[in-house]
N, C-alpha and C positions, 0 to 999 in steps of 0.2 A: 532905847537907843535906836535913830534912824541905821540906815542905810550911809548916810554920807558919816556917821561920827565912826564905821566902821572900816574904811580906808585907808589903804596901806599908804607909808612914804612913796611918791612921786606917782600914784593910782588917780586917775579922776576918771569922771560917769560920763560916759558919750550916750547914753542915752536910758532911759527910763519908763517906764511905764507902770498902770496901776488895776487891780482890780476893775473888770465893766461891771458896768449898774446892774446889769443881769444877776451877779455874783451871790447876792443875800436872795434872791428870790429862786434860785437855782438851791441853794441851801437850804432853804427851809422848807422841802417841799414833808418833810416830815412833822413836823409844828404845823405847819397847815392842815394836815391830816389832821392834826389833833386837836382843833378847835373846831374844826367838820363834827369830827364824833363827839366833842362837847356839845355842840349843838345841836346834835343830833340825840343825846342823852338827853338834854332839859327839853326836846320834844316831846321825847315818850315818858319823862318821868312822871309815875304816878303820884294821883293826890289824892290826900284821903287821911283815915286813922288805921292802927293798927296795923297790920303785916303792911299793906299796901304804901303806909305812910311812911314805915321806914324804909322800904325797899326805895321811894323816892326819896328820903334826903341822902340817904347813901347815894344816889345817884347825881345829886346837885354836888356833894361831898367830890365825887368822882372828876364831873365835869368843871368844878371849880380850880380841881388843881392840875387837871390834862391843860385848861385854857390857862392859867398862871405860867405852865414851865413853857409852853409855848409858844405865849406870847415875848417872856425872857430871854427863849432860846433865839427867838427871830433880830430881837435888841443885839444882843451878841455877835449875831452874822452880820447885823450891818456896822457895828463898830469894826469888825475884822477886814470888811468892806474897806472903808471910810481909811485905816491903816496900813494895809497892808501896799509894799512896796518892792519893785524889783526894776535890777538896774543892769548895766550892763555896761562895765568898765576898762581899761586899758589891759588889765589881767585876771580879772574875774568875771562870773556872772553870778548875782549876787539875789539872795528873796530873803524877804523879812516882814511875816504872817504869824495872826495869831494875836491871843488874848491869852487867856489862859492857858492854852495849852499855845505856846512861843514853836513859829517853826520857824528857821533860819538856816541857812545853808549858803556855802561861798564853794563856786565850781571854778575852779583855772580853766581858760581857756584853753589852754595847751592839752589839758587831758578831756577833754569834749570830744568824742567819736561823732556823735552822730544827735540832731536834734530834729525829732518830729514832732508835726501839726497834726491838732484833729478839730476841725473846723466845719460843723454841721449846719443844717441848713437855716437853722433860725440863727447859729452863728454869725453865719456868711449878711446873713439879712442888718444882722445887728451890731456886728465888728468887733465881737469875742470867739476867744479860742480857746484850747488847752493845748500847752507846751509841753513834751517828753527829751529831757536832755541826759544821753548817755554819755556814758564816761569811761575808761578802758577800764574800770574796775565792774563793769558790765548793769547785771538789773540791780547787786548790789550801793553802785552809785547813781542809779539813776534821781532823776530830781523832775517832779511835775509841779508847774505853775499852772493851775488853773482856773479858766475865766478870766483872761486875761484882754487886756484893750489892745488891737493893733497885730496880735499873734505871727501874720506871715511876717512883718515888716521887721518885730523883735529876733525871731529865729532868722532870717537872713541876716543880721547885725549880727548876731553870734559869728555865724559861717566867717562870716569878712573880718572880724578882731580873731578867729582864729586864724585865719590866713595869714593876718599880719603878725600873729603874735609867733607861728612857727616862722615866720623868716621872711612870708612871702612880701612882697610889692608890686607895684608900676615896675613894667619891664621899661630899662635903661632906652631912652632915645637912641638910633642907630645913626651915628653922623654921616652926613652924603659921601659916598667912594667918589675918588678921582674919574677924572673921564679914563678909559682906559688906552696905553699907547696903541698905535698905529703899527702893527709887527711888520718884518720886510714881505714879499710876496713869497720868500721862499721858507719862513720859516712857519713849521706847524704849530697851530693855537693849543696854549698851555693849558693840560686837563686839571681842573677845576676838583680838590676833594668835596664832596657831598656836604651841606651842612645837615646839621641838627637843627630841627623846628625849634621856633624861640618859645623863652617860658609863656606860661600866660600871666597876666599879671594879677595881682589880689581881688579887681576888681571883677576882670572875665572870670576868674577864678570862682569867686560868689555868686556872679550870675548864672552861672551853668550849673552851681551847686541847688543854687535854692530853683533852677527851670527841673533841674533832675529830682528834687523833693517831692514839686507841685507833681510831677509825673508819678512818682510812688504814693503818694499818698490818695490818689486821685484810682489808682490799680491799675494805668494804664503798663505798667513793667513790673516784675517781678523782687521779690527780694534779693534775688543770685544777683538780678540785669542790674539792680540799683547800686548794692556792694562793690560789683564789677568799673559800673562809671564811675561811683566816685573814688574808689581808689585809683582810678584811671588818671582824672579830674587831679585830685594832690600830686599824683605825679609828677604832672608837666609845672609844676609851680615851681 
């Protein structure tokens, strides 16, 4: 079952993304190992009769089935590859990974705290990431999408369906005040109560969230400074 046959009444996907091609080659760096030391076995196996000859077919024995499971295993990552899908909808954020072992997971936006990038240097080069998305039920709800295509662009699309999804928006157009009257020369000008700064709307709202992200994740601020602004940041919404 996709991702879209999973959708609630009046739910549709603003946006979507998929496993980067890195993903199975990132994966398998264990399978690779193991047809290294397969080949590295039918180098040194001996030849010959007796002790010697069986010490090498036990070693072809060895190396025949390290290269079988890992060349199967590497088959495996790339179907998981080639399938796996995650999307990012009106009320969830949604992943749906996995062959045999089925990972799937649907996170409300409403209860998403907080969602970090870890985006390394052949990342950055290559346009894969990994996602860490917390949720008030803390590291026991956390959800990591890994290797993913597009990473900052995904996580700031969370930030902004969560903004909209608690309430936030585009602050209200301010219609033009009247000119104001001309008072007599004797009367004094009428004190004015102070306003309240207007909200910021969904949009400044995500941009400042995901400018204060790139700033923690990068270690220019601390974890207190980054907690501190973004609870600051929902504030004013």
């Amino acid at each position: 079952m996709s991702i879209k046959d999973s959708l609630l009444t009046n739910e549709t996907i603003v946006r979507e993304t998929k496993k980067h091609w890195f993903a199975p080659v990132r994966d398998s760096l264990v399978p690779i190992a193991m047809i290294l030391i397969g080949l590295f076995l039918g180098f040194i196996s001996p030849e010959g009769d007796g002790i010697f000859g069986a010490i090498g077919n036990l070693m072809d024995l060895i190396r025949l089935g390290l290269i079988l499971v890992a060349v199967a295993w590497i088959i495996y990552n790339v179907i998981v590859w080639r399938t796996a899908e995650f999307a990012i909808t009106t009320q969830r954020v949604l992943r749906d990974e996995g062959l045999l072992s089925k990972r799937q997971s649907a996170t409300m936006l409403t209860s998403v705290t907080d969602v970090n990038s870890d985006v390394g240097v052949i990342g950055r080069t290559l346009g894969y990431g990994d996602l860490r998305i917390y949720t008030q039920s803390g590291k026991a709800g956390e959800d990591v999408f890994n290797t993913i295509v597009a990473p900052l662009e995904f996580r700031n699309q969370i930030m902004e369906r969560k903004i909209e999804a608690m309430g936030g928006g585009p602050a209200a157009p301010v219609a033009p005040s009247p000119a104001p009257a001309v008072a007599p020369p004797a009367a004094a000008p009428a004190a004015t109560a102070p306003q309240a700064p207007p909200a910021a709307s969904a949009v400044e709202s995500a941009d400042a969230l995901s400018r204060l992200a790139d700033l923690h994740d990068r270690g220019a601020i601390t974890d207190e400074e980054y907690e501190a602004k973004k609870a600051e940041i929902l504030g004013r919404m």
